[in-house]
N, C-alpha and C positions, 0 to 999 in steps of 0.2 A: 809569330814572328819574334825574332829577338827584339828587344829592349834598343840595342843601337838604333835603330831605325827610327822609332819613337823620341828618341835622345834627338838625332839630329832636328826630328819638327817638332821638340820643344824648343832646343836653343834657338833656330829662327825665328820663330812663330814669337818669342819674347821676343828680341832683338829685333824685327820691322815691326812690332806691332806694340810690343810692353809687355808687364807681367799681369795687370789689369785683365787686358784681351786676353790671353793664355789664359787666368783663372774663368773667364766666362765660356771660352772655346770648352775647356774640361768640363763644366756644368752642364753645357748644353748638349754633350757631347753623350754626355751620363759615362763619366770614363772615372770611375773610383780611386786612379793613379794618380798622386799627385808626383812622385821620383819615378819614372823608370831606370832601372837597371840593365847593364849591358849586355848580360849574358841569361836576363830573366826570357822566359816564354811569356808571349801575351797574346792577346786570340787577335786572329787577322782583320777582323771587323773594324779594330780600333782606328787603323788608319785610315779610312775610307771614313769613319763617323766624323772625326777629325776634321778633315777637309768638306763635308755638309754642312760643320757648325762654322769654319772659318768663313765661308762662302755666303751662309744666313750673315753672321755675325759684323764682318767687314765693311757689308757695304759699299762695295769697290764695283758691284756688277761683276766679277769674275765667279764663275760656275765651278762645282766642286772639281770636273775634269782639269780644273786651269790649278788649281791648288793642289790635286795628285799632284800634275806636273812639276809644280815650286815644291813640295814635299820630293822630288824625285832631284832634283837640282839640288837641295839641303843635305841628303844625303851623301851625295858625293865631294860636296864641301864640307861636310865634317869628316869620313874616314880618312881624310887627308891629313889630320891631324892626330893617328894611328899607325899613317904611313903606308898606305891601301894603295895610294898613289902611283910610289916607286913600284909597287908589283904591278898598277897595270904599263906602266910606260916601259915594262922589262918585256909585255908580253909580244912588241913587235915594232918595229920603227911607222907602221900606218896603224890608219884608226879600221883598214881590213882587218890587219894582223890579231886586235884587240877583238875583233866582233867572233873570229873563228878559234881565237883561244878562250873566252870566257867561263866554258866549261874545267878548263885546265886548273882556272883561279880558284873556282867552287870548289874544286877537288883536293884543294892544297890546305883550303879552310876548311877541312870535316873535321880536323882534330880542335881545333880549336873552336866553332862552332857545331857541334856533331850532331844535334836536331834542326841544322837549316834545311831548309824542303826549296833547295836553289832551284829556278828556273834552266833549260835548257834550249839554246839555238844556235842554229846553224845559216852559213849562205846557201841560197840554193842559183844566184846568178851574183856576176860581176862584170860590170861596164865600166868606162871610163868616169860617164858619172853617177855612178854610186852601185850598191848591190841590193839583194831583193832577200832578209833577215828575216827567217819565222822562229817564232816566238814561241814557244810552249811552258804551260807551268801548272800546276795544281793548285794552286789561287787564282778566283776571281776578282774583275775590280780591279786592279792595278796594271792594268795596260799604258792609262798615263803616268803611272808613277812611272814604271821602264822607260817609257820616251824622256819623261826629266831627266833621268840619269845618262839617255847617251847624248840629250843635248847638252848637259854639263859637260861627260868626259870629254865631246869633240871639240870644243869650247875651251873646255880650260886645261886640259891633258894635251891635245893634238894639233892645238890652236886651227881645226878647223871649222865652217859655218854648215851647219848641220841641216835639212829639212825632210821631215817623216811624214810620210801618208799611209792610212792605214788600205788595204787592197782586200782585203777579206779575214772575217774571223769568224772562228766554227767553236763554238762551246757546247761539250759533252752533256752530257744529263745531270739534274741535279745534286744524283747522289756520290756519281765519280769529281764534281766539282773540276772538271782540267778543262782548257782552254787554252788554243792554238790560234795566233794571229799571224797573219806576212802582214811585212815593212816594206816600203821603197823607199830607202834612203837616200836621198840625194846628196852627193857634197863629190867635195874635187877628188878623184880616185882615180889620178891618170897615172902617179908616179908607181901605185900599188901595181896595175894593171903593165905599165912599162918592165917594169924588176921580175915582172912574171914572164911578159914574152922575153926580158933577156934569159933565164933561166932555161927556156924552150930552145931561144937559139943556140944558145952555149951546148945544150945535148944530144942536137942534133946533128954538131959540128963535130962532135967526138967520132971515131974510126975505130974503136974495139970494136972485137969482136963481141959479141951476145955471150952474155953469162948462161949458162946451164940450170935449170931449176934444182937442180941436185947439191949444186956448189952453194946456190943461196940456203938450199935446208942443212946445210954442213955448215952454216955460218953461224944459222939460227936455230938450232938443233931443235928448239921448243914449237918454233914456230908452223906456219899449213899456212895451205892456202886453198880457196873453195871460189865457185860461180857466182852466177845471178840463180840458181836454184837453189842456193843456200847450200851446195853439197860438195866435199871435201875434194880436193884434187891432189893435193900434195901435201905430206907430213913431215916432221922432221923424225929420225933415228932416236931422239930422248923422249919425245914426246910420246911415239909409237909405244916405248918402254912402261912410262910410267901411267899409259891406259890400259897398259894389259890386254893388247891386243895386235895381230900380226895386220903389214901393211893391207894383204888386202881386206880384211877384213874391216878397217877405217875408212880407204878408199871409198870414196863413193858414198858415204852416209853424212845423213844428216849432221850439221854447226850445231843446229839446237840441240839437237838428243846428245852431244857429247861434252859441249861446254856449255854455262850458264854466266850469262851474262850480270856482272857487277855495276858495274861502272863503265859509261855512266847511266846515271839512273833516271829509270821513269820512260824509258824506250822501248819499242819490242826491239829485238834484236834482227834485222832485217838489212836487207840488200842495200836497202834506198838509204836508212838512217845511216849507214855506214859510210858509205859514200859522202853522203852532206856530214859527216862527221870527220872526218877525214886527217883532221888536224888535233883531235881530242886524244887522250890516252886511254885506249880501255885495257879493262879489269876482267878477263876472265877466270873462273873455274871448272878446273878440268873434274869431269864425272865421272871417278873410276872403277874398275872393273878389277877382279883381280886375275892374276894369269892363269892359262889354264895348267902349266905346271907347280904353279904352288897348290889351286885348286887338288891338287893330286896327292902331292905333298902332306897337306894337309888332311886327306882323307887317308892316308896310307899311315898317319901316326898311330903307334900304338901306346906306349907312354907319352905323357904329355909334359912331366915333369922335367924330363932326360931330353926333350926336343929345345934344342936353344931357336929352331927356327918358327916355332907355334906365337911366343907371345910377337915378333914382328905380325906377322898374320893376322892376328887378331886385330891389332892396332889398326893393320890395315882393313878389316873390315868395320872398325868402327865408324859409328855418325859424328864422330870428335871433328873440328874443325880444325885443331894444330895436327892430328898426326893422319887425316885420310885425304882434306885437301890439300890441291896444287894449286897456287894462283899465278898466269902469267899477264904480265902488265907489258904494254906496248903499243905500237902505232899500227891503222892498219896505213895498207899502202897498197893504191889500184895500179896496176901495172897492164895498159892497155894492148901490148902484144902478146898477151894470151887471155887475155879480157878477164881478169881474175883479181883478187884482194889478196895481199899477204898479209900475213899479221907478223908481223917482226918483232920477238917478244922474249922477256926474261923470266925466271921465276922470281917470285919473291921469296925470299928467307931470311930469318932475321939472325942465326947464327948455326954453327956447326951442327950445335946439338937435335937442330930437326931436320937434318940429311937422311940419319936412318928410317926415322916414321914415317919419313914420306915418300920411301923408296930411291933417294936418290946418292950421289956422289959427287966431291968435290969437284973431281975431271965429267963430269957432267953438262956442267955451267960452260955459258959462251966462252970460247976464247977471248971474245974482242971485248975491249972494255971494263970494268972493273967488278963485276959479278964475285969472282974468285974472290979478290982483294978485300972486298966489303964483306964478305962473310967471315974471311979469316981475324977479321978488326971486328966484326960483330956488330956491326952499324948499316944495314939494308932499310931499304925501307920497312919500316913495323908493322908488319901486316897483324902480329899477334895484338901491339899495342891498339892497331884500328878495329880489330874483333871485338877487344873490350869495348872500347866503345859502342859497338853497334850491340853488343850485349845488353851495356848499361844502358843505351836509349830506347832497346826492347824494353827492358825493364821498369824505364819511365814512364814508358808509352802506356806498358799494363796497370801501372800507379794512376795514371791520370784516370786510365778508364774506370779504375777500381775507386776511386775518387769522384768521379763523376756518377758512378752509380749511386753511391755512397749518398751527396747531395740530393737525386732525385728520391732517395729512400727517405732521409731524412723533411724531404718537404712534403713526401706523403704521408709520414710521422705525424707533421706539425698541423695538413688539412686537417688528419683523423680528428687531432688532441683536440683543434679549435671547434672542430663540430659538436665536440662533446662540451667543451669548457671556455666561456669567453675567450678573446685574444688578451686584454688587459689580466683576468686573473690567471689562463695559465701560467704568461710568463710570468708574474711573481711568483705562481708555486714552484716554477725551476729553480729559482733563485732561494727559497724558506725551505725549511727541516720537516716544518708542521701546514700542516694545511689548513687547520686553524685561523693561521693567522691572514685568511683571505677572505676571512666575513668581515664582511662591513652592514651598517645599518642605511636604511634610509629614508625620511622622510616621507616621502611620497610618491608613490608608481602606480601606474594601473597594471592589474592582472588579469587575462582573457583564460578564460576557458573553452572551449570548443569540442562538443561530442557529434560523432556519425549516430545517426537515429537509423530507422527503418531499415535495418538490419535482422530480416526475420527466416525462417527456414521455409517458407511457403515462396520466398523472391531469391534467396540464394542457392545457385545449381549444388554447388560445391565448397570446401574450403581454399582453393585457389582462386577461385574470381575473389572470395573476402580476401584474399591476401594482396592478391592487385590490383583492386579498387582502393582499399587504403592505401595502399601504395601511391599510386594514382593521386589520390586528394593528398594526401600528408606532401608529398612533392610537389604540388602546387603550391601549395601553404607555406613550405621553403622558401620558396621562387618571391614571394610576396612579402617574407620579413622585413629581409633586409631594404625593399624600398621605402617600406613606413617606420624604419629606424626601429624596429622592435625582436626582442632575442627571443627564440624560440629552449624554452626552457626545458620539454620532457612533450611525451609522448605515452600515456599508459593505457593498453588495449585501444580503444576508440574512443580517447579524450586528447586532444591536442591540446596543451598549458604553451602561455609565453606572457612577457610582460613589456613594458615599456619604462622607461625613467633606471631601470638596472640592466648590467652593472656600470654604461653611462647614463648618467642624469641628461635628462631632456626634460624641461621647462612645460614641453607643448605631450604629455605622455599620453593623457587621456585622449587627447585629439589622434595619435597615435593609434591607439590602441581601437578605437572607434572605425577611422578611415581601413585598418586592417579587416576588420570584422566585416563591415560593408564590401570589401572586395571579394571577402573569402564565399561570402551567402551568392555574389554576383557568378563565380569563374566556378563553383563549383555545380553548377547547371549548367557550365559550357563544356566540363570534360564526357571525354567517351568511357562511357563503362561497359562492361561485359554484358550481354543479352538479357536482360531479366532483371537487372538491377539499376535501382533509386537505393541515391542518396541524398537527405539532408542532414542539414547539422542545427544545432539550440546552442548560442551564443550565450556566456554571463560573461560579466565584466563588472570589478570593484576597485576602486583606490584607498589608500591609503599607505602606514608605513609598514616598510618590512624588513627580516634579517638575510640577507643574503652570503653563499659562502658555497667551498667545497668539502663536502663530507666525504668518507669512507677512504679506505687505501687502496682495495681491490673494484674496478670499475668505478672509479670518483664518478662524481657528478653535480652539476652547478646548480644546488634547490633554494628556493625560496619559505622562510617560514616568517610565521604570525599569523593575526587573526584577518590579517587584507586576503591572505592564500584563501583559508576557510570561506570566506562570506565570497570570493567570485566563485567556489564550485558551489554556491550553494545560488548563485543569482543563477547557473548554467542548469542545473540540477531542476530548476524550477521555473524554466524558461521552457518555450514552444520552438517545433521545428520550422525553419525558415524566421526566426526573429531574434533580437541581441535585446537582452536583458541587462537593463544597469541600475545600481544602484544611486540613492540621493547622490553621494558624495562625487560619483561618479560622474551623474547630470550638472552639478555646479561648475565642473571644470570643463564642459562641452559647450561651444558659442551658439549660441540659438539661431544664428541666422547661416549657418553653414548645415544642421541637422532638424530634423523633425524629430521634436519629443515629445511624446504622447505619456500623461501619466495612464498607469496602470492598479494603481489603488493600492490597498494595503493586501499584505502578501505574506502568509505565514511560512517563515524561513527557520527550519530547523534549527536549534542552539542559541537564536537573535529574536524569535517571539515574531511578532508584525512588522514589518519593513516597507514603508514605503518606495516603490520602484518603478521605473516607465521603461518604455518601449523607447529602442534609436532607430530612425528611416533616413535613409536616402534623401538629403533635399535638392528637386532636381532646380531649383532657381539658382543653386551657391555653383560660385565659382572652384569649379575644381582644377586640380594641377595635373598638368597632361599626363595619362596613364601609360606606363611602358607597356604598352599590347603585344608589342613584339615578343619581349622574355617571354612573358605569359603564354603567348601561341608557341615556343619554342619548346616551353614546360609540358603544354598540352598533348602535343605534337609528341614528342620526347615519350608521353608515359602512355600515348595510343596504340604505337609503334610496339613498347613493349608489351601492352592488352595484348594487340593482335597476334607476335611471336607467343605471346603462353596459352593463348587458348588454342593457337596451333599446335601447340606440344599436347 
């Protein structure tokens, strides 16, 4: 939706409420605008969030629907200060006249709004007191906002008292997004209804004789007219011309198959719409053919340089929009003694110079009226100037999409990057030259190790179940980082590295690093593996300090060095399957009353001589923090799903 819209429920929204309330409605709203612009695009959600937060926010007891409506009321008191006003008080002396020209107004502001997606309605009854108005539009959600706008106009445009009830609404699926309601609007609509039946009596009192269908298509050369079967009954002599086709041959055929409906838009082009449309202007294009004597013509040439009549020809069979379409604009008009639609209708042209391309001539054009005139002054309505636009908003439209591509690409970028490289150090390596400069040191982290044991050729069928049973654990192992705050650092063959305390410091690392290890020994006896195959795993885990960074240029990657890396593969290395090995320093920084630690004696650790080392257990007395089972079974569930597809393959 444009920016004005937005404009008008900011200016209110301060002014009954402050600039306080507007800054907390934008917060909570999660609306990243603080100016809207008047001819900016903004996504249609904004105003329906909008009115959620004003309706939390207020405190008033009024429900977001009551605030569409005051958003629908704000609107029509600010375009007034535009001057939107004067155009609708021109469109009829009653507040009927307004509700059956609205499309007229849409259509007058495509140039000047030329990506609006205006709604469309029509009457389909009128009584003395009031009529029965449906509503269609390709947005959801704002049904109240349109009823604010016509209890404003009736109100303060027509000085009439307005009352709406909604009688039924049918919305489309969710991926056409369109949505069609009927209105009874009630209010005083007797003088409309009066001016009507004088009209009736005044035509009835008339004593001419019956015009001739013939004299009316001599008036309207362009114009036809066709049934409730949608099928042609009468043409005009220019129009016949410029389809390239003899009367009987139009006769009798299909609206659809010969013109294509423009404006207005968002309707099939059908009996009934037309009808309830009755007072709109539409926009057709004629779908032409070319004749079958130029067809002739044109195969009979034998130079093509020396034919001054070949490059017309061509033109005319081009997909060019200035030189093969016709567009005529006009009223329809049912005329109930031969139960039929005329269409009364001109061409549009915007000056001499595209008479020839389009096969047409000056004596062409209606006598009545200023067709002639306005072409010789070269001031028609711009149909060329409206192409452009509809060019340039295809043009936008492909931007946005290619834009929004663009964004989902770039946020599958930034998953990959983060998978592989913290969120803290990649983005400062977007930012540096050197990647260098993203090591840092630190104090103190715990470092896990983690290898798949019982991996033998007598238990595994194949190398596909090895490939997705790792698969399988290593994915669980993901699933479970990020709850115990610990980054999962590399993966090599069947050792899973991560650590805790880098590259955010946490205080509680060891505890960290411990509660993970304890999970991993728990959930990795709960997954499903392929037929024949066990797995455990042999835990080490050491703390101390380390140099953390990103190396290389081709496949970076976030490692860990010093002698804390060395001594946890060497606690894993020297550890049992199904138990978590830790070192002293490791054990000092574990609370005894949340873990069972069992010494395990002195431990000959390659590179380090004797090390004293214990075992970590489960204590089922300590209070644990409630376990997301959920993820976990979703992880499980997730990498069973794909067991079963591959061994099916």
């Amino acid at each position: 939706m444009y920016g004005m819209l937005l404009e008008s429920v900011q200016h209110f929204v301060q002014l009954e409420y402050g600039e306080e309330m507007w800054q907390q409605v934008l917060e909570h709203a999660g609306c990243k605008f603080a100016v809207f612009n008047t001819h900016h695009i903004y996504p249609d959600h904004l105003m329906t969030s909008l009115a959620a937060a004003c309706a939390e926010l207020t405190g008033e007891g009024a429900t977001m629907d009551d605030f569409m409506q005051f958003f629908g009321r704000c609107f029509v008191r600010f375009f007034s200060n535009f001057g939107y006003d004067l155009t609708i008080r021109a469109t009829g002396r009653y507040f009927s006249d307004f509700l059956q020209n609205v499309d007229n107004i849409h259509m007058q502001m495509r140039f000047t709004y030329p990506k609006m997606k205006s709604p469309s309605m029509y009457i389909t009854h009128v009584d003395p007191q009031g009529v029965v108005l449906v509503y269609r539009s390709t947005r959801q959600g704002l049904i109240h906002y349109f009823m604010g706008q016509l209890y404003q106009i009736a109100e303060e445009l027509y000085n009439t008292q307005l009352s709406i009830k909604v009688l039924d609404e049918v919305t489309s699926a969710p991926g056409a997004r369109k949505v069609q309601v009927r209105f009874r609007l009630d209010f005083d609509n007797r003088e409309f209804v009066l001016s009507r039946t004088g009209k009736h009596t005044h035509m009835e009192r008339l004593t001419l004789p019956a015009v001739p269908c013939s004299m009316l298509m001599r008036l309207f050369p362009f114009g036809f007219a066709f049934g409730e079967d949608m099928r042609i009954l009468a043409a005009g002599e220019k129009l016949l011309q410029v389809c390239g086709t003899s009367p009987d041959a139009l006769l009798g055929q299909s609206v659809i198959d010969n013109f294509k409906l423009r404006r207005p838009r968002g309707i099939p082009f059908s009996w009934k719409n037309t009808m309830y449309l009755h007072s709109v202007l539409f926009e057709l294009e004629v779908i032409r053919t070319l004749k079958v004597e130029e067809d002739k013509g044109a195969a009979n040439v034998v130079d093509d340089k020396h034919n001054p009549m070949l490059p017309l020809l061509l033109d005319r069979r081009r997909g060019s929009q200035g030189t093969r379409s016709i567009l005529l604009k006009g009223q329809m008009k049912y005329v109930d003694d031969i139960k039929a639609i005329i269409f009364l209708c001109s061409p549009l042209i915007n000056n001499m110079d595209e008479l020839p391309n389009m096969g047409l001539y000056l004596n062409d054009l209606n006598l009545h009226g200023l067709s002639r005139e306005m072409v010789l002054a070269g001031w028609q309505h711009c149909s060329r100037l409206e192409l452009m636009f509809e060019r340039a908003e295809q043009r936008s439209m492909e931007l946005e999409r290619s834009y929004t591509l663009l964004d989902c690409w770039k946020r599958r970028g930034d998953e990959l990057l983060y998978s592989m490289i913290p969120r803290p150090v990649a983005d400062r390596l977007r930012t540096e030259k050197n990647s260098l400069s993203t090591c840092q040191s630190f104090d103190s982290v715990s470092v896990l190790f983690c290898e798949l044991v019982d991996f033998s050729s007598s238990t595994v069928q194949d190398a596909m179940d090895v490939v997705m049973s790792m698969n399988a654990v290593f994915t669980c192992f993901d699933a479970l980082m990020d709850r115990y705050h610990v980054y999962k650092v590399e993966t090599v063959g069947q050792v899973y590295m991560a650590v805790s305390g880098a590259p955010d410091f946490d205080p509680e690392h060891a505890q960290n690093v411990a509660d993970v290890a304890l999970s991993l020994i728990r959930h990795v006896k709960q997954l499903q593996l392929p037929s024949g195959i066990s797995i455990q795993i042999r835990i080490g885990i050491h703390s101390g300090p380390v140099v953390a960074g990103v190396v290389g240029l081709k496949v970076p990657r976030y490692c860990l060095f010093g002698d804390t890396v060395n001594t946890a593969a060497r606690m894993q290395t020297t550890s049992f399957p199904g138990k978590i090995h830790v070192s002293t320093v490791t054990r000092k920084l574990l609370p005894t009353d949340r873990y069972v630690i069992e010494p395990r004696g002195l431990v000959s650790v390659k590179g380090k001589g004797k090390m004293e080392t214990y075992w970590v257990e489960h204590n089922p007395a300590a209070v644990e923090e409630p376990e997301t089972s959920e993820v976990v079974k979703n992880v499980r569930d997730t990498d069973s799903k794909s067991l079963e597809s591959s061994s099916q393959k």
